[in-house]
C-alpha positions as CSV (number, residue, x, y, z in Angstrom):
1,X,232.9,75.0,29.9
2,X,229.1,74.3,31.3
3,X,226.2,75.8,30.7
4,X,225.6,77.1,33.8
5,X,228.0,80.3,32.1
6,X,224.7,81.6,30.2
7,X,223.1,84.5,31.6
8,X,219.4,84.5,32.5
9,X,217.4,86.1,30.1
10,X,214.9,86.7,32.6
11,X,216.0,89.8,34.3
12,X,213.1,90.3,37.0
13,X,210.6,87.8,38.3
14,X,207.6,89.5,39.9
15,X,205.7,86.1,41.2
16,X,204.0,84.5,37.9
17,X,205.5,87.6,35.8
18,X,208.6,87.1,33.6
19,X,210.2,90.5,32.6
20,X,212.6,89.5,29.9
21,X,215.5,91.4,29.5
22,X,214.4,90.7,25.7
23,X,211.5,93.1,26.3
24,X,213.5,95.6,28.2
25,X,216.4,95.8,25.5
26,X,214.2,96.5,22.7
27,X,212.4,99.3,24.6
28,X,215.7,101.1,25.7
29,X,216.8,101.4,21.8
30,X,213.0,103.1,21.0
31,X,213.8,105.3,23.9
32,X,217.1,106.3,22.9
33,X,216.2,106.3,19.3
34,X,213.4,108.7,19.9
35,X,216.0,111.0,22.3
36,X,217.6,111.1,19.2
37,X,214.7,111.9,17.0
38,X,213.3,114.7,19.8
39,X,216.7,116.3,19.7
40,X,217.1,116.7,16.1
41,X,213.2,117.4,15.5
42,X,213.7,120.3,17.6
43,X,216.6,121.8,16.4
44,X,214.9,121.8,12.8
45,X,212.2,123.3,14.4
46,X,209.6,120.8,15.2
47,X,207.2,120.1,17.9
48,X,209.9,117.1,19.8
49,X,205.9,116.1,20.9
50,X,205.5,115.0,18.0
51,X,208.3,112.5,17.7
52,X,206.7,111.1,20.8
53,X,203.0,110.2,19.6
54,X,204.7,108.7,16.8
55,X,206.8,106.0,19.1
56,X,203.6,105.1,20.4
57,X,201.9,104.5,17.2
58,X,205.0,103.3,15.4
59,X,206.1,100.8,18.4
60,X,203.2,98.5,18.3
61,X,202.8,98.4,15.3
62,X,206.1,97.4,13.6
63,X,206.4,94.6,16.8
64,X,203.3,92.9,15.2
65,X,204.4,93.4,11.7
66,X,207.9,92.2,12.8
67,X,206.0,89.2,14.4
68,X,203.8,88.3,11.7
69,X,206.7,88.4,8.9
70,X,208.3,85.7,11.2
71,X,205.3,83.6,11.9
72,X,204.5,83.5,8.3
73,X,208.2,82.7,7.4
74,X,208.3,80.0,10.4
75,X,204.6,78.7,9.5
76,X,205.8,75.2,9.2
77,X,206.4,75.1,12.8
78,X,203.4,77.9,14.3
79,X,201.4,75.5,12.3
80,X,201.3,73.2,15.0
81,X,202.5,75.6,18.3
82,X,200.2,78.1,17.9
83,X,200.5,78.7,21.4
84,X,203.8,80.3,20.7
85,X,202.7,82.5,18.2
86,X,202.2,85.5,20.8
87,X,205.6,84.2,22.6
88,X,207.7,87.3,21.8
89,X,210.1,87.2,24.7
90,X,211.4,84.1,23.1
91,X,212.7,86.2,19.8
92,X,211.1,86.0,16.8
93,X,210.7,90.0,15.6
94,X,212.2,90.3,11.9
95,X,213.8,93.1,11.8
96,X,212.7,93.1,8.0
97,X,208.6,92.9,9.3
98,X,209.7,95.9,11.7
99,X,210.8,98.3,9.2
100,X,207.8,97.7,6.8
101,X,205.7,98.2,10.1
102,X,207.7,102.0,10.6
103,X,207.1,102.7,7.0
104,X,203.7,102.8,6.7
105,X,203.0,104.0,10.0
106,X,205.7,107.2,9.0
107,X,203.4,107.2,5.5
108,X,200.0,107.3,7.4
109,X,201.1,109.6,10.5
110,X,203.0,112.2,7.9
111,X,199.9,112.6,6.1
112,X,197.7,112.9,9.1
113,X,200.1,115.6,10.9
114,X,200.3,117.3,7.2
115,X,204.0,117.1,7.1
116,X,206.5,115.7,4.7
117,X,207.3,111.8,5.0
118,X,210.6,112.2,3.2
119,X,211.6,114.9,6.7
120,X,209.9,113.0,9.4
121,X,212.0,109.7,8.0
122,X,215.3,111.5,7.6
123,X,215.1,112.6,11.2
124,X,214.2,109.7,12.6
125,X,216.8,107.6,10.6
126,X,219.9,107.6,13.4
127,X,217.3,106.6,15.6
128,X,216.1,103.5,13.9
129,X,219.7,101.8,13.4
130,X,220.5,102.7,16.8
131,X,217.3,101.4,17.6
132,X,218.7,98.3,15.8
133,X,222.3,98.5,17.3
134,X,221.0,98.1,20.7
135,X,218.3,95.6,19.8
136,X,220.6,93.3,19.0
137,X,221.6,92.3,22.9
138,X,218.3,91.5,23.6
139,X,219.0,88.4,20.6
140,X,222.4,88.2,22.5
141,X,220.4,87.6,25.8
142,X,218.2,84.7,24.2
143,X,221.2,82.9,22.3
144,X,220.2,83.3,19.1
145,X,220.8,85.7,15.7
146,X,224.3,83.6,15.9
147,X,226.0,82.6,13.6
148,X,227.5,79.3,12.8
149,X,230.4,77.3,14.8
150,X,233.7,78.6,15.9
151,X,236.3,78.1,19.0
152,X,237.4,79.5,22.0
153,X,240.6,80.8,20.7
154,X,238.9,82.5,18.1
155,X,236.8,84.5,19.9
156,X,239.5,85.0,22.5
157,X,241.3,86.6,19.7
158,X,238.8,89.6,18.9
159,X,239.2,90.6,22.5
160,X,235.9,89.7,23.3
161,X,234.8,90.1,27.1
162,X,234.4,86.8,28.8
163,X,230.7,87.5,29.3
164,X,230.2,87.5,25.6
165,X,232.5,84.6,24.6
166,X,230.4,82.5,27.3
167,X,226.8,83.4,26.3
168,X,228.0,82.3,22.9
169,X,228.5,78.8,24.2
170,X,225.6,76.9,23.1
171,X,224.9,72.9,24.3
172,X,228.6,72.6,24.1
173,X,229.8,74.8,20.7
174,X,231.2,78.1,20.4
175,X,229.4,80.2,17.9
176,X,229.9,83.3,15.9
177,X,228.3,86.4,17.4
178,X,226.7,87.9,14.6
179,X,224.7,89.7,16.7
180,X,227.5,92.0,17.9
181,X,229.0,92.4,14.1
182,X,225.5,93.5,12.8
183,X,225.3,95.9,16.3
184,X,228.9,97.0,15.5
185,X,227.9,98.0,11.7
186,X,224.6,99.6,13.1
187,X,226.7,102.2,14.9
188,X,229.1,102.2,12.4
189,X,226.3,103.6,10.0
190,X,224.8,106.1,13.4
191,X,228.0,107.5,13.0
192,X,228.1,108.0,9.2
193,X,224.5,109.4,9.3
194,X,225.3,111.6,12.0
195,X,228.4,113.1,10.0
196,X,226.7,113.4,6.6
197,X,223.8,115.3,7.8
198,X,226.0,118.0,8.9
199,X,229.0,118.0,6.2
200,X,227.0,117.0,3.0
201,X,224.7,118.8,0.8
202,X,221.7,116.0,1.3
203,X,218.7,116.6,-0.1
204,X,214.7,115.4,2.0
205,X,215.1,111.8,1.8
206,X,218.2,110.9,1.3
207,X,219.4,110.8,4.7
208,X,216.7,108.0,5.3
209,X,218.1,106.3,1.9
210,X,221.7,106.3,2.9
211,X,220.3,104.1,6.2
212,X,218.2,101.9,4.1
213,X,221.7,101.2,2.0
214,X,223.9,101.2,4.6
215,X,221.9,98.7,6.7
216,X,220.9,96.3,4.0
217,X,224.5,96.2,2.6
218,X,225.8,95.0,6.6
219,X,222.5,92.8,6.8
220,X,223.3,91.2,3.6
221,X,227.1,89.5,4.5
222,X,225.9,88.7,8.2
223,X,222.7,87.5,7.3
224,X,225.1,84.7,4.9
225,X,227.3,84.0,8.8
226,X,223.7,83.2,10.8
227,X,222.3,79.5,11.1
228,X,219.1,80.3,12.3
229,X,217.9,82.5,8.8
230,X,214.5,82.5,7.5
231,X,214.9,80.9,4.3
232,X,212.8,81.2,1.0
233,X,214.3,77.8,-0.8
234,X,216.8,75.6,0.6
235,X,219.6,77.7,-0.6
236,X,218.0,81.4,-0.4
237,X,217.9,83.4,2.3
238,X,214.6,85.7,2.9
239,X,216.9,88.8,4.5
240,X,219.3,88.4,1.9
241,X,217.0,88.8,-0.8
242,X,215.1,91.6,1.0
243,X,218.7,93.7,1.1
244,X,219.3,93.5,-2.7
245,X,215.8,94.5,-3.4
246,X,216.1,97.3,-0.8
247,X,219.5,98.8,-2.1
248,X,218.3,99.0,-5.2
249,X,215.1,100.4,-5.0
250,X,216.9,103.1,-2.3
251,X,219.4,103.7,-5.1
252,X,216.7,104.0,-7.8
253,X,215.0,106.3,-5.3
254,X,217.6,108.9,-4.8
255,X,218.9,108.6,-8.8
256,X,214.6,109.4,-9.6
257,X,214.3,111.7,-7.1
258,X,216.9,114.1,-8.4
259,X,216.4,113.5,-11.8
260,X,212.8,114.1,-12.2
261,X,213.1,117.4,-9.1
262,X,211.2,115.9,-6.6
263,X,214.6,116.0,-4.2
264,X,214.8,120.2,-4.5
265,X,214.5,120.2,-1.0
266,X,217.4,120.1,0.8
267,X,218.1,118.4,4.1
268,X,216.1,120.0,7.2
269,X,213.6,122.1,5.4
């Protein structure tokens, strides 16, 4: 099969402008993510405003943190392309940086607005792995986040679409799309968070805990699949790590939480 099967990852050219559809997939998951947010905030009784001047804090700044963690990662090579450095449409947005990024932003804008961190990250939580789910094409649209060599036949055989089985042709080998498991697991757990907040007795803060478990947990068997990790040794995979550390400290978190009554709260309120 030829190349000429890969889809352009440019989806408008407006003379010397490139709109990538890179770009444009990461910006439909914020929008639907904050839909998501909006409608929930409002049904608990918040201004769905306020979800909105938090996108455009909380946007920006986890795409630079998400940058930097990469550039610093991939330093070896922005080193000596530093020209690339502000080349986001090319991938290169850790997920990892992103979430760190969302963090402190929900830390600093909870405190400014007076309201509860714990709340405002439980009801944005759906939004952020669907956020994620959907991210994931724009990876899908650049060839990359794949994982290593496979065949035809055995993509054929998940009842893959031919559009996806080609785009995973790359300079003449199949690959794994780990791009669409991690996507699948993201609305796996969208589903999960969506069910639990209505049929289980969570307490503020554990609704964004469960996501932080869920999503590390998927990260950390499809991160072992991709070829194109960030590494921290030879053998040791920087997302990897990150997902232990996180699953533990989120479990740690909701144990403390409870025990010591800061979790009285529950769900909502």
């Amino acid at each position: 099969m030829a190349d000429i099967t890969r889809l352009d990852p440019v989806a408008i050219q407006l003379g010397p402008i490139a709109v990538h559809w890179y770009g444009l997939i990461l910006g439909t998951g914020a929008l639907v993510g904050l839909l998501l947010a909006r409608r929930e905030g409002k049904r608990l009784g918040l201004d769905p405003d306020l979800f909105l001047d938090l996108v455009m804090y909380g946007v920006p700044i986890s795409i630079l943190f998400a940058r930097l963690y990469y550039v610093t990662f991939e330093w070896d090579y922005y080193r000596d392309h530093p020209g690339d450095i502000l080349a986001v449409w090319k991938g290169g947005l850790a997920i990892h940086g992103a979430l760190i990024g969302a963090i402190l932003t929900g830390v600093f804008f909870a405190r400014f607005k007076k309201i509860s961190f714990w709340r405002l990250a439980d009801i944005c939580a759906p939004g952020i792995i669907v956020g994620q789910a959907i991210g994931r094409w724009g990876n899908f649209m650049n060839q990359e986040a794949h994982g290593g060599p496979t065949t035809r036949e055995f993509l054929e055989s998940l009842n893959l679409p031919e559009f996806i089985i080609n785009q995973m042709y790359i300079n003449g080998t199949y690959y794994h799309p780990t791009f669409l498991y991690e996507s699948l697991w993201n609305l796996a757990g969208l589903v999960l968070l969506l069910v639990i907040r209505r049929k289980l007795p969570l307490r503020r803060g554990e609704l964004f805990l469960t996501y932080i478990m869920w999503y590390s947990l998927g990260r950390f068997f499809i991160e072992g699949m991709r070829t194109d990790s960030l590494m921290l040794t030879e053998t040791l995979r920087i997302a990897q790590v990150i997902s232990i550390v996180l699953i533990v400290l989120a479990l740690v978190l909701w144990v403390v939480r409870r025990k010591l009554g800061y979790a009285k709260v529950k769900y909502g309120e």
